[in-house]
N, C-alpha and C positions, 0 to 999 in steps of 0.2 A: 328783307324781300325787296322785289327791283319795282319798281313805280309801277312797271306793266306787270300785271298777271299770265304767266303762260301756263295755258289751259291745252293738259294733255289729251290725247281723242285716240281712237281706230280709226280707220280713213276709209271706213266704209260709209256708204253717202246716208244711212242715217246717224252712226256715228255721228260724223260731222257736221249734221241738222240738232244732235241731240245737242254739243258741243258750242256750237254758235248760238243755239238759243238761249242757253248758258250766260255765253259771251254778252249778246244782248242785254241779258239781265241786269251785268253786272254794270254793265257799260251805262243804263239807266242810272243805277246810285253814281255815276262821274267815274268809271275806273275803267282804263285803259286796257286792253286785254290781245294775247297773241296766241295764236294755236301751232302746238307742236305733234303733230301727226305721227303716231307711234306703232309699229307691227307688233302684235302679239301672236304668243302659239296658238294661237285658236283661229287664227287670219290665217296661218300656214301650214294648217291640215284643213284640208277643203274635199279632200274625198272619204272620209273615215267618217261612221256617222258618232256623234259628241259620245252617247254610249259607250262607246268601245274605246273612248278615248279614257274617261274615264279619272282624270287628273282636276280638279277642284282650281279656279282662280286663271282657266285655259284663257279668257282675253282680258282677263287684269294685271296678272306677274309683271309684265314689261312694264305698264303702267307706272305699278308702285315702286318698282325698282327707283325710277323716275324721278318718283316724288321725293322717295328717301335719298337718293341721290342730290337732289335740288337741283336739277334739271326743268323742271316743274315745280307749278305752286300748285295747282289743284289739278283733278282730274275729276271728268265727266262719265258714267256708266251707266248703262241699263241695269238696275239695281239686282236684277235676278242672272246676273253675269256675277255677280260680285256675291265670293266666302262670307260668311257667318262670322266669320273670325279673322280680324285683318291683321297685317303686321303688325309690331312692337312701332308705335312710334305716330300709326295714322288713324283719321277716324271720320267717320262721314259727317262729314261737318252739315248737310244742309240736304232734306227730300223736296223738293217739290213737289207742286199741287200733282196730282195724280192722274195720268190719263186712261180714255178705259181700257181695263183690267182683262175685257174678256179676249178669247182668243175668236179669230175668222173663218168659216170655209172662204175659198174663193175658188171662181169657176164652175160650182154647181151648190144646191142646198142639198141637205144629209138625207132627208128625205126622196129626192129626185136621182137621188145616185144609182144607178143600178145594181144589183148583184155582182161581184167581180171587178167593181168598178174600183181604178187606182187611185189611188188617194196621196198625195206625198207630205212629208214631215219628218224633223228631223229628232224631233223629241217623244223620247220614250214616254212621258206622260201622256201628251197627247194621244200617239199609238196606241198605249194602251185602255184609252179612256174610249177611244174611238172604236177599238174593239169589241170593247165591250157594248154598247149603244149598235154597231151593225157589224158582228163577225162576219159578214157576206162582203165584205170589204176586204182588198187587198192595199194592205198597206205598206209602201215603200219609201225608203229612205233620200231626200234630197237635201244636198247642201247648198253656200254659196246666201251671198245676199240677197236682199228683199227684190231687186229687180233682176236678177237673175234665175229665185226662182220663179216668178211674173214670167220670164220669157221661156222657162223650160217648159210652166202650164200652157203659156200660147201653142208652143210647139208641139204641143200634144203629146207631151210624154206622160202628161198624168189627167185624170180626168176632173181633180180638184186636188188642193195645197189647203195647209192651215198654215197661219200664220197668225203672228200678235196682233187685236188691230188695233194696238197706240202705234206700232210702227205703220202701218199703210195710212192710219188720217195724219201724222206727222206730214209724210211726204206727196202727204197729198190724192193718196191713192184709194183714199174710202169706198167712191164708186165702185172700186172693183170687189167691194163686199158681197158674196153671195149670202151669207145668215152669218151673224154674231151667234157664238152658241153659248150659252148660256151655263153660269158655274153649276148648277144642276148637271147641267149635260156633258161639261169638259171642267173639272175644277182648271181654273188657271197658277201658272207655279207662282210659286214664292216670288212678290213684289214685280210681278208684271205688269207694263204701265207704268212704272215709276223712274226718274231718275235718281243716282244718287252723288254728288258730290264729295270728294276725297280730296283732304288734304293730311299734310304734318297737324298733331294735334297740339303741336304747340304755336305756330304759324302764324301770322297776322292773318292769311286767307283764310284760317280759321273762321277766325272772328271775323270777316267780309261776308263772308258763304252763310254764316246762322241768319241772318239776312232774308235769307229765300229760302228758309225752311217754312215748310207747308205743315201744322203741327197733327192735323186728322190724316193725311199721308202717313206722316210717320207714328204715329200710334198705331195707323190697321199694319203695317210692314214690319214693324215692332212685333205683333203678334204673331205674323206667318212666319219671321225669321226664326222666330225662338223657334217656334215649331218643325222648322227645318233645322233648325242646328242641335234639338233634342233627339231627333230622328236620324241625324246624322247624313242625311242625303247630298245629294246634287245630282248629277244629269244622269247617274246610272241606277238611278233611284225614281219611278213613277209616282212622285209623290205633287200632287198638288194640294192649296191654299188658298184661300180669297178672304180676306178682311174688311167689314164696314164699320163707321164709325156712327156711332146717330145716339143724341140726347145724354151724352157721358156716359156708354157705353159703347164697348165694341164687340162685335158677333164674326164668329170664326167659321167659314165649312172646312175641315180637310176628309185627304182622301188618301188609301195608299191603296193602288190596282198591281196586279199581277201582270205582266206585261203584255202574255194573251188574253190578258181581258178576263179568264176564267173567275177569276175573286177580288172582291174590293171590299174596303173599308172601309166606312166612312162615321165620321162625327160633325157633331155643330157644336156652338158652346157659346157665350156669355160672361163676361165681365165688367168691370168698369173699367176706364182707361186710366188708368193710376196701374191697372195689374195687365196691361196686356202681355206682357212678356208672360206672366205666369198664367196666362191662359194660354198663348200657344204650347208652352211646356207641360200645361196638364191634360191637355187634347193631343199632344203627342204621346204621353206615358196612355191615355186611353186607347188611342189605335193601336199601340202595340199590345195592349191586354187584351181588344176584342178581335184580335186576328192580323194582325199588321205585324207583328210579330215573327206568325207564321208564313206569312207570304216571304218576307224581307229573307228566310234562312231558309225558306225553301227552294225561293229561287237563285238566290246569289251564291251561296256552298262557298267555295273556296274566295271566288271573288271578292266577297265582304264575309272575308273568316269569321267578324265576330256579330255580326246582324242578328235582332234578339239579343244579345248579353248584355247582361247589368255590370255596369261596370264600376267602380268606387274611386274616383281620385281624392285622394286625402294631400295632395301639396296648398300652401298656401293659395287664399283667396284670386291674388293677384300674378300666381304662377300658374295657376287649372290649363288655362286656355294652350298654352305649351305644351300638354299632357290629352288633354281632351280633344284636339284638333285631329290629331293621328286615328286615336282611336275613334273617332264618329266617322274621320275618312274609313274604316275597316267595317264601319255602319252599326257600333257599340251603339248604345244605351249610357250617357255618361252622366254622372253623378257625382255631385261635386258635395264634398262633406271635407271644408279645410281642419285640419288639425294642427297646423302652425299659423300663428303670425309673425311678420316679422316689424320688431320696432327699435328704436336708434339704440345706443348703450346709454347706461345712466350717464354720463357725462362724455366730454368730445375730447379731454385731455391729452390723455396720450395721442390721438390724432392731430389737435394742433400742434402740438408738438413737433410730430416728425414730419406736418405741413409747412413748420415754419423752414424745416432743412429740408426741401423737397430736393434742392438739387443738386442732395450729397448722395443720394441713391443711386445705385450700379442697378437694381434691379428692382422693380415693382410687378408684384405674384397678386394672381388673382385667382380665387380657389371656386368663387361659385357669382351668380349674377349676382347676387345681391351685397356682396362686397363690394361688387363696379358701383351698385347706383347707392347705397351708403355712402360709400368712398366719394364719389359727387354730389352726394346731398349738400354734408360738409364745405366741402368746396367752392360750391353755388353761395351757399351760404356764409360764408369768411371771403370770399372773393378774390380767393388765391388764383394768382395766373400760371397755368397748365405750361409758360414757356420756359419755368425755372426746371421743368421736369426733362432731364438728360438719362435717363434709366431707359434699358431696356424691359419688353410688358411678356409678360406667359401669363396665359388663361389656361383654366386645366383643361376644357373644351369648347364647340363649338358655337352655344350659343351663351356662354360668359365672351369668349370673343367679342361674340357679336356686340351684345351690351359696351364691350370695351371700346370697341369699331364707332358704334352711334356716339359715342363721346368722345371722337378725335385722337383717341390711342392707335395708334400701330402696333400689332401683336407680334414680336419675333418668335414665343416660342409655345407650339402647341403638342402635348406629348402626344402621341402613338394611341394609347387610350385612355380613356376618360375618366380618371381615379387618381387621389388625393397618392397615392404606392408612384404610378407612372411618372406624375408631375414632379414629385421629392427626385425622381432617376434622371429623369429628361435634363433637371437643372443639375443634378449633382453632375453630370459631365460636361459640365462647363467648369474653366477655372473659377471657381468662388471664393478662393483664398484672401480672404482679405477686403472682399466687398462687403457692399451695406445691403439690403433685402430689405423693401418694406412692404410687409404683408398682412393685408387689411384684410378682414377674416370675423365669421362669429364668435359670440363671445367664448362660447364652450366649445370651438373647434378641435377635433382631435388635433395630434400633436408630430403627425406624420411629416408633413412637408416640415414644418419649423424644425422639428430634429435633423432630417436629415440636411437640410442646409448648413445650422450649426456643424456638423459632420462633417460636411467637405469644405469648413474653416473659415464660412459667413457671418457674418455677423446680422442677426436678423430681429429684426422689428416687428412683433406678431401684435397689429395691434386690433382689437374689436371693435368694430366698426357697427355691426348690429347685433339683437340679442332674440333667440325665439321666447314664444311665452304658448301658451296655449288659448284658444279663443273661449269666452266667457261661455260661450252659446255650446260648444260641440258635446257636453253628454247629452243635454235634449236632443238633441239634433243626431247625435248616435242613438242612441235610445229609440226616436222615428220611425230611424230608416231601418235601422234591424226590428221593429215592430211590423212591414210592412210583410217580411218574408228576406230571405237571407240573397243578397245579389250573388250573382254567377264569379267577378270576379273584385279584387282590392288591389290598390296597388300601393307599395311605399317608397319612397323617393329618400327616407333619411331615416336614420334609427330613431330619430325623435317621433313623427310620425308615427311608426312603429307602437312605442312606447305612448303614446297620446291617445289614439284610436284602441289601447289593449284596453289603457285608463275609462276610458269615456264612456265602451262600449260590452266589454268584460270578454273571457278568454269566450267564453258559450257562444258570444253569437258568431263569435269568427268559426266555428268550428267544423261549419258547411262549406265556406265558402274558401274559393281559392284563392292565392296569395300572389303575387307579384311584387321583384323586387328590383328598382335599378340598379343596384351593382353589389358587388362583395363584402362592402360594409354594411350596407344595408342588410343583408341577409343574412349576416353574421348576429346583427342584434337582435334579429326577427327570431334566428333559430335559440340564442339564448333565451325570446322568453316563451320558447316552447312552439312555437308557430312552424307550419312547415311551407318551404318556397316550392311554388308548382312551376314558377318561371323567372330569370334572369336575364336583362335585360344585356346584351350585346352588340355593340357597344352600350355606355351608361350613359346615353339619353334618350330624352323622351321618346324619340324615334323607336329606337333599339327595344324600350319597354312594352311599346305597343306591338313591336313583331315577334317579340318575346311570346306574348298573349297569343297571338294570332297563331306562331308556330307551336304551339299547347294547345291549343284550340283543334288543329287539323292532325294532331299527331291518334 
């Protein structure tokens, strides 16, 4: 990292307040700092209201591009800007202290408003919350920044605006507060008020940034997040959250409203701060049992195809988030019950081995992510240098790539589609006559690619590099969740899975519930052991899995 910190921003002028104040901070503890002002898509739609827009991460993407780029060391957000679920690689390193939470009228009080009288905001929660407290209200949609909408109210095109009010005392603009409303009256969204700082998790700014975490901030945000990311929401979703912290407990209100205000839902809850994350997760699974459920699918239909569904991801612990991101975007219900782990092979031999000849290799084969980060566990760990490696790289898909990309590999070759059959074809049309292959792989990996390269006359190094086992926990833990009532749908990502979840959970209780599979191997060993595929995944990732669902869902 370079001596100066350059701290990424929007270049909208509280952005830029939130950003320097940041900068201040850090500049207290002695650290030098520079702002790199960044457009994102959510600065370049300026007349669509976010609703409609509809895309999770609208003014962070450029951001973390950024960071993971190293272009940036950290970057600055309005924490309720910022996904539930961040890239591979970054983490919010640092909340500060919290400003308040609640949302603003400005221009008139709720009460004072007339009948008919316009109202502007660009968020469906609000809208809908405000609906509900005075349907005699017309409410309409404004964009643009905080002092833009300020002069559209001057201008008299609306008779009052909501807005945050940590953003108007930030800039200074408190006086122009007509009433604070009150989370009774408006719940406010998920971590409003709050910043949140982002860096690489592995970073020095990392460990600068924990620095200025605020730990009662992030405990109450801890809770509304889970809460949000159980719910699956973001801006096309009325869902508001407010967390308080007091006496080593934290207290939750949420809400999920109907957009015309017609029905809402509401809960509070209680725990300690040791469980807030499983408080907001189980005040999520409540609002969808006492009616949050029904709003969510009865208003969205096609748009959040799977809104209400239970949905089961069974991939390992530290791969869900991959799986579960798509489908809570589609407004699932997701449920995470691992049935693999994955952990190193009994011994690194064969690996050191064909580490020590790294740069006899023609070609280095990657069959799944966790080959990539085995394959460098290794390597971190013996301190071999990555310059003796002269091979070209093939990932079977796109986020084993990726994994390969974050680790300074260049991919030449990525097949057409994403199966162990394509990858074996993709390379056999290259001359291999006579090359070395080394391909680091689990330990029971079928035997497709390594055949067929032998085949077209390589000589190949199939070495295991990790091994699955099964997690100590998952019969209770199967056992639970089918005690509860059988979820809507399951998914398998690998005939082990499969075969782990029949073990743990027994053929009876799958025998409601629908099945989903990423690709043709998987559902080959699913239909061997008697299971039937309701959905296949097109392409075989996660992506493809989740519209697999979605288009079974609306069929």
């Amino acid at each position: 990292m370079s001596t100066t910190l350059i701290i990424g921003s929007r270049g909208s002028q509280l952005a830029l307040w939130q950003a320097r104040h940041i900068a201040g901070r850090l500049q207290a503890l002695g650290l030098q700092t520079r702002l790199e002002i960044i457009r994102t898509t959510g600065d370049k739609i300026t007349d669509v209201p976010l609703a409609q827009v509809g895309a999770k991460g609208l003014f962070t993407k450029e951001i973390e591009e950024a960071l993971l780029d190293r272009r940036i060391d950290l970057a600055v957000h309005s924490l309720k800007d910022l996904p539930t679920l961040l890239p591979a690689g970054l983490a919010v390193a640092a909340i500060p202290e919290r400003e308040l939470a609640f949302d603003a009228l400005v221009g008139c009080k709720l009460a004072d408003l007339k009948p008919g009288a316009r109202v502007g905001t660009s968020s469906l929660r609000r809208a809908a919350q405000l609906r509900r407290l005075r349907p005699d209200l017309v409410i309409e949609n404004i964009r643009g920044n905080l002092d833009t909408r300020l002069r559209k109210l001057d201008e008299g095109l609306y008779d009052a605006i909501v807005l945050a009010a940590a953003g108007l005392r930030r800039l200074g603009w408190a006086h122009r507060i007509a009433e604070l409303l009150t989370p009774e009256q408006v719940c406010p969204a998920v971590g409003q008020g709050a910043l949140a700082i982002e860096t690489r998790s592995d970073s020095e700014a990392y460990t600068i940034c924990l620095q200025l975490n605020h730990e009662a901030t992030r405990i109450a945000v801890t809770a509304e997040r889970a809460l949000l990311e159980a719910l699956g929401g973001g801006c096309q979703v009325p869902i508001g959250a407010y967390a308080e912290v007091a006496g080593g407990r934290v207290r939750l209100r949420a809400v999920v409203v109907h957009p015309d205000g017609s029905a809402a839902t509401l809960e509070t809850a209680e725990d300690s701060v040791e469980n807030a994350a499983l408080c907001g997760k189980n005040t999520a699974k409540t609002l969808l049992e006492h009616g949050g459920r029904a709003i969510l699918r009865a208003v969205y239909g096609a748009t959040l195809p799977l809104a209400g569904r239970r949905v089961v991801v069974t991939r390992a612990a530290e791969q869900s988030a991959g799986l579960a991101e798509p489908l809570r975007r589609m407004g699932a219900e997701v449920i995470d019950l691992p049935t693999i782990a994955f952990v190193p092979p009994e011994n690194w031999n064969a690996l050191d081995a064909a580490l020590a000849g790294l740069e006899y290799y023609d070609w280095l084969v990657f069959t799944s992510g966790n080959g990539v980060k085995f394959f460098f566990q290794r390597i971190d760990e013996t301190g071999i240098v990555l310059s003796k490696l002269r091979a070209k790289v093939c990932a079977i898909g796109p986020a084993t790539a990726d994994a390969a990309a974050r680790r300074g590999l260049k991919v030449d070759l990525l097949p057409p589609e994403f199966n162990a059959e394509a990858l074996a074809d993709a390379l056999s049309k290259h001359d291999l006559a006579g090359k070395r292959v080394l391909l680091p792989q689990a330990a029971a990996a079928r035997d497709t690619v390594h055949d067929a390269l032998r085949q077209a006359g390589a000589s190949v190094d199939a070495i295991p590099v990790y091994r699955t086992v099964v997690p100590d926990a998952l019969a209770a833990q199967a056992r639970a969740l089918f005690a509860q009532g059988a979820p809507d749908w399951v998914t398998f990502t690998s005939g082990s899975t499969v075969r782990n979840l029949l073990a743990a959970a027994g053929a009876e209780a799958l025998a409601q519930v629908r099945c989903a599979s990423i690709g043709p191997a998987t559902t080959a060993v699913a239909l061997q052991c008697g299971l039937k595929i309701d959905a296949e995944a097109e392409p075989s990732t996660a992506d493809g899995l989740a519209d697999a669902i979605a288009r079974a869902e609306l069929r």
